[in-house]
C-alpha distance (Angstrom), angle and dihedral (degrees) to the residues before:
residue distance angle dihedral
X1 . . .
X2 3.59 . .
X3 3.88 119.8 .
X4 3.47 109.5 -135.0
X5 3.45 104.5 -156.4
X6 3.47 95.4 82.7
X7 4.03 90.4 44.6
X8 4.10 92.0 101.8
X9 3.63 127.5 21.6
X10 3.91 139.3 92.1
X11 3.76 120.8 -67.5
X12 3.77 87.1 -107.3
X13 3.79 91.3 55.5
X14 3.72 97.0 45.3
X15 3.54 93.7 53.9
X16 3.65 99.7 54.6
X17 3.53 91.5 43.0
X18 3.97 92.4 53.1
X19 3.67 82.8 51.9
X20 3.86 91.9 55.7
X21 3.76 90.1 50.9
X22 3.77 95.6 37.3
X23 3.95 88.6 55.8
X24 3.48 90.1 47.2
X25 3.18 98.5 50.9
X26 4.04 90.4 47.9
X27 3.71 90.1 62.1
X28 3.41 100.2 80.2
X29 3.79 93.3 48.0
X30 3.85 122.9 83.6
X31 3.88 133.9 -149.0
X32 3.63 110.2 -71.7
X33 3.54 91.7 34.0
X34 4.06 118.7 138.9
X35 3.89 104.0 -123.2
X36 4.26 118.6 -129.8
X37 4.08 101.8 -97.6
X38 4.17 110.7 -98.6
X39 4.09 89.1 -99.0
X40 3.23 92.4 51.2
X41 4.14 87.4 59.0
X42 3.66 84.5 42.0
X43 3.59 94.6 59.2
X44 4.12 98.2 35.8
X45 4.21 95.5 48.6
X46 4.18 93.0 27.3
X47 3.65 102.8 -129.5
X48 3.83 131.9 115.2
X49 3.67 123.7 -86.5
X50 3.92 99.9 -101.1
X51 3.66 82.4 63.8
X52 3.32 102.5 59.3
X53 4.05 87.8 39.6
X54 3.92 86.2 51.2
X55 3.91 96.3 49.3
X56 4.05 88.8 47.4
X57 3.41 85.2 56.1
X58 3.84 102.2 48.8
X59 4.53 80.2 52.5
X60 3.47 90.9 54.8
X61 3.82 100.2 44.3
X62 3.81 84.2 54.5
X63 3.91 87.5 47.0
X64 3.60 94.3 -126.3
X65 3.22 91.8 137.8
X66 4.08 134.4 2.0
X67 3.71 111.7 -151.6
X68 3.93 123.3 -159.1
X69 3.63 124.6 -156.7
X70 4.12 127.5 -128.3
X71 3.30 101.4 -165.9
X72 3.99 111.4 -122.2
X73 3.96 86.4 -10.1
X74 4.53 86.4 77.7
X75 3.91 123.0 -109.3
X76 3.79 116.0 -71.2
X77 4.08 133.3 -151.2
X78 3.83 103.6 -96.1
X79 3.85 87.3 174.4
X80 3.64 144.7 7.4
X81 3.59 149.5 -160.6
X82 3.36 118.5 -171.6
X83 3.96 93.0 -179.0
X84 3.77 98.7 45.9
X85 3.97 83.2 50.1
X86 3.69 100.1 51.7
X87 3.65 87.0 51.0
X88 4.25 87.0 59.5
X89 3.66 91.3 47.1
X90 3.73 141.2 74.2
X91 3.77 99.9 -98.5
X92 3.86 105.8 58.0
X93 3.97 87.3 -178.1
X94 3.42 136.6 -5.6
X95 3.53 121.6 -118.0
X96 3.92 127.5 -158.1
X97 3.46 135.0 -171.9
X98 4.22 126.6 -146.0
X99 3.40 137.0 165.3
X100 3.71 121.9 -78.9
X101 3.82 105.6 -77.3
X102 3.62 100.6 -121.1
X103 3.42 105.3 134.3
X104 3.90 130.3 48.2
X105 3.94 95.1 -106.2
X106 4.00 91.4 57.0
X107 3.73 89.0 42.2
X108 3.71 90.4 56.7
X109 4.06 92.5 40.0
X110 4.23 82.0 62.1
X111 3.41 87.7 47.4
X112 3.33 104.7 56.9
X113 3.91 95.7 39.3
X114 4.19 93.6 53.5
X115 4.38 81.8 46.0
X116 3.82 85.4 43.7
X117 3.96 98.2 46.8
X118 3.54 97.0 37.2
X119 3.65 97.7 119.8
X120 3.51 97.0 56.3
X121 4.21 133.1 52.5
X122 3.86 96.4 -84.0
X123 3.79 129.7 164.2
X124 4.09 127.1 174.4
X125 3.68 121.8 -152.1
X126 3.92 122.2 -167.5
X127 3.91 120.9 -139.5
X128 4.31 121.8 171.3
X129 3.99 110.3 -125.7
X130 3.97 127.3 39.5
X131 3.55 89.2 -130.4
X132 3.31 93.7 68.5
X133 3.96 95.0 39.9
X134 3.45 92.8 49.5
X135 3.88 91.2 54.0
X136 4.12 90.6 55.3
X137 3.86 90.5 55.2
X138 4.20 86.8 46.5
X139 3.33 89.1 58.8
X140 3.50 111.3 37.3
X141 3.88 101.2 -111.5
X142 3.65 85.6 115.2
X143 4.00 139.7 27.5
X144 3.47 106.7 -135.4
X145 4.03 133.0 -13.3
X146 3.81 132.6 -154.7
X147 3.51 125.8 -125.9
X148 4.22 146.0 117.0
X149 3.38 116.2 -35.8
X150 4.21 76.6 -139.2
X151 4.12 85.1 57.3
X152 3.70 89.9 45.3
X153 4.10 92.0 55.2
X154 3.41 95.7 44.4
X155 3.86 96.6 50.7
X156 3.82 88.0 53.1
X157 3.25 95.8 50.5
X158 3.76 92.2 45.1
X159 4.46 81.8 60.3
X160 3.78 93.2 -97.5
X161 4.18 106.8 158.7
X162 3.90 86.4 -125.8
X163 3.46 143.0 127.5
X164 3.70 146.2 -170.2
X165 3.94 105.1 -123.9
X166 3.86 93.8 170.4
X167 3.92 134.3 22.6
X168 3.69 116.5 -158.8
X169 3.70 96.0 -166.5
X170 3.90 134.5 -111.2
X171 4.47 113.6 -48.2
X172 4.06 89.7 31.7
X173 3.59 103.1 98.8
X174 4.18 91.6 39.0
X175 3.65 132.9 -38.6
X176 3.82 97.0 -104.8
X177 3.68 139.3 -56.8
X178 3.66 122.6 -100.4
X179 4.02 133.2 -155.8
X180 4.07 103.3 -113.2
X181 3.98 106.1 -158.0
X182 3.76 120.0 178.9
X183 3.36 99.0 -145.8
X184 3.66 116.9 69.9
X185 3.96 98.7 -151.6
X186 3.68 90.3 71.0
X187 4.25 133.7 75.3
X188 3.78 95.7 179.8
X189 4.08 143.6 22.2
X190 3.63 113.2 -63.8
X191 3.77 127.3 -157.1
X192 3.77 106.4 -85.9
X193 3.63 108.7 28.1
X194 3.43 132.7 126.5
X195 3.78 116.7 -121.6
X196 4.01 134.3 178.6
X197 2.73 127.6 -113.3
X198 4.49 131.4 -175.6
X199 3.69 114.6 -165.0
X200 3.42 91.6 -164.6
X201 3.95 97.2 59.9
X202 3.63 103.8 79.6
X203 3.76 86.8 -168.5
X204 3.86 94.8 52.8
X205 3.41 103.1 46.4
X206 3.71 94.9 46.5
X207 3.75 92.3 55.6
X208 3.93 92.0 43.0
X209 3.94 94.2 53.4
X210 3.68 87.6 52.9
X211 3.59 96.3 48.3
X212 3.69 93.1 47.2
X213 3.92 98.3 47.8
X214 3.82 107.3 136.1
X215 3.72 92.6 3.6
X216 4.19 123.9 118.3
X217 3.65 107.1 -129.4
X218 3.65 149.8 129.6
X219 3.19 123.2 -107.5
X220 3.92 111.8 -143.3
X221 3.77 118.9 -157.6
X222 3.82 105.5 -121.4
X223 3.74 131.4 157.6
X224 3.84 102.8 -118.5
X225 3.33 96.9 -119.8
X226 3.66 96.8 55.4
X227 4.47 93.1 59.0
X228 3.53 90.0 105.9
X229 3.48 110.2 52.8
X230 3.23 86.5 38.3
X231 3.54 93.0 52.9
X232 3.47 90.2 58.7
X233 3.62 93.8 43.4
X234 4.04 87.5 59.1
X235 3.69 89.7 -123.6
X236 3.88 82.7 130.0
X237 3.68 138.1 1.6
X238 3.92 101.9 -136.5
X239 3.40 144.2 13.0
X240 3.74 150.0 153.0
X241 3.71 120.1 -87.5
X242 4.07 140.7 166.8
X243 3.69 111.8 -99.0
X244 3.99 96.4 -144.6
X245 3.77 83.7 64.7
X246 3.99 92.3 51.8
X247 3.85 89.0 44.5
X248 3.54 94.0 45.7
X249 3.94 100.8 48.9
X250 3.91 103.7 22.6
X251 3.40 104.4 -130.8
X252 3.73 92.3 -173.0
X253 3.75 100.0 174.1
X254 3.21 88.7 67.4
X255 4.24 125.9 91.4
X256 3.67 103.7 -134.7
X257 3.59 106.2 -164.1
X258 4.29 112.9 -169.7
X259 3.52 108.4 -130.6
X260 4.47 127.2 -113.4
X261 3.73 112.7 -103.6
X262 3.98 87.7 -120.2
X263 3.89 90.2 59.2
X264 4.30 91.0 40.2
X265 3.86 139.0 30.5
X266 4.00 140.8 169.4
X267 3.81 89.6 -80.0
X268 3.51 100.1 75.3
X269 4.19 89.7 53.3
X270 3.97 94.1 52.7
X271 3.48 123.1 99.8
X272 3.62 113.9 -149.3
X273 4.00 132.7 -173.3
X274 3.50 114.5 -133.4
X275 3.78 135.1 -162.3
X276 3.55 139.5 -179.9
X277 4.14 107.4 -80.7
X278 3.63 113.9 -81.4
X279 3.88 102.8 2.8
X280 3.86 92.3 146.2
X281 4.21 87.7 167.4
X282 3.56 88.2 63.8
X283 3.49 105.1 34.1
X284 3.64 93.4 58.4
X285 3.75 87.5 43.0
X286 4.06 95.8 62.7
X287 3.96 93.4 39.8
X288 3.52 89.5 48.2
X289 4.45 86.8 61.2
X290 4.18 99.8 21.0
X291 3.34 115.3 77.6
X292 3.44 110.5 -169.9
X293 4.56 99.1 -146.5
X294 3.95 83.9 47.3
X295 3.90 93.2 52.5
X296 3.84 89.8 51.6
X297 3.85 94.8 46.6
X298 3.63 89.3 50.2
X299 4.28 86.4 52.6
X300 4.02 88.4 42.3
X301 4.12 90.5 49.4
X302 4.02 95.9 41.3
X303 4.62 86.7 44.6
X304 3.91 83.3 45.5
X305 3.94 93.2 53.1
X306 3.68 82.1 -121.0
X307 3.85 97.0 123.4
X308 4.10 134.1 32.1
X309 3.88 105.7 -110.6
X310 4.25 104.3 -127.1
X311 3.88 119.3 179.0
């Protein structure tokens, strides 16, 4: 498919932004790689072939990359640099977005994405609230966000112009959420209480409807990360939390109640990647560095005390 940017424009113009595309488009290649034929370029980025021969040469004048030729078996990578070519193409760095690393499970998630993306320009920022996360990716602010594989589903089928490039499988965005009650005669929502509720957690507010169903209550606006010490403040009397948290800093005043299987399932403990809807470039660009076993042995050896969290 042709790429219409580079449909109008001066000569000039068209040539640096083949080079953009063409760098891009090397990043997710390796040394030793056989490179697409020139009218195969022509045809994907819609320009003529001087173009594409011109914008090859501006890569290898920068030595990003040193091609070789075969003869009638194509031209192959001899050498790359990944660094030099993100510098010559239209992402400079590539920015990501998690939650806020408060427990030891996100902490090793950061981990393993700055150990991950090391080769590359790479920078994570942290934001509270998949709504808000997911919005960023939407529209284009950042590359790719973390959340629920749950939060991911639902903000598709709510029409967001997402998608999940890579799925990290169930226990790697937390190990579950649990029902905090501050009363320890109760195991469930009683008539009368006052529970959080965050309606910028997907995850949380999901989980708390369901929980709630056919129960009086208020609902108290609360950030999720604030339940507990509100909690304990008696600001409310229940609320949704992440277990690694309660595991991790034994808040044993609390009643932690586990949650039903009707009100809670797998999708609410898998971390997801997503990207805006059909960025292919970029897709194949993080699958290409993120391997999905290596990102959960990095969470298993941070959990385990086995490695020093850095992000």
């Amino acid at each position: 498919m042709k790429n219409k940017h580079l449909e109008s424009g001066n000569l000039y113009q068209k040539i640096g932004l083949a080079k953009h595309l063409l760098a891009l488009d090397l990043m997710s290649r390796n040394a030793g790689d056989r490179i697409l034929p020139i009218s195969e370029y022509q045809d994907k980025f819609g320009v003529s072939r001087g173009t594409i021969q011109n914008a090859f040469a501006c890569l290898k004048e920068c030595n990003a990359v040193t091609l070789e030729n075969h003869g009638h078996q194509g031209t192959y990578i001899k050498g790359i640099d990944y660094r030099k070519l993100q510098e010559n193409c239209m992402r400079r760095e590539i920015l990501g977005i998690m939650p806020l690393p408060y427990s030891v499970t996100y902490e090793g998630f950061a981990t393993a994405m700055y150990i991950q993306l090391a080769p590359i320009n790479f920078n994570m920022a942290y934001a509270r609230g998949a709504v808000g996360r997911i919005e960023l990716v939407e529209s284009g602010t950042y590359h790719f966000a973390v959340c629920s594989q749950y939060a991911a589903e639902q903000s598709i089928r709510e029409g967001k112009q997402i998608e999940a490039a890579i799925n990290f499988g169930p226990g790697s965005f937390l190990s579950r959420h649990v029902l905090l009650l501050s009363d320890s005669r109760y195991e469930s929502i009683q008539d009368g209480m006052r529970v959080a509720y965050d309606s910028n957690s997907i995850d949380q507010s999901c989980i708390t409807r369901n929980i709630i169903h056919g129960k009086k209550v208020t609902l108290v606006p609360i950030r999720t990360q604030q339940t507990v010490n509100a909690l304990m403040d008696g600001i409310i009397d229940a609320g949704v939390w992440n277990y690694d948290d309660i595991q991790e800093h034994k808040h044993e005043q609390l009643n932690v109640v586990f949650l039903d299987e009707s009100d809670y399932n797998n999708l609410f403990s898998t971390a997801v990647m997503v990207i805006r809807k059909e960025d292919e470039y970029l897709k194949t660009l993080l699958k290409k560095y993120i391997s999905v076993p290596k990102v959960v042995d990095i969470i298993r050896e941070v959990r385990e005390k086995k490695r020093e969290p850095y992000f």
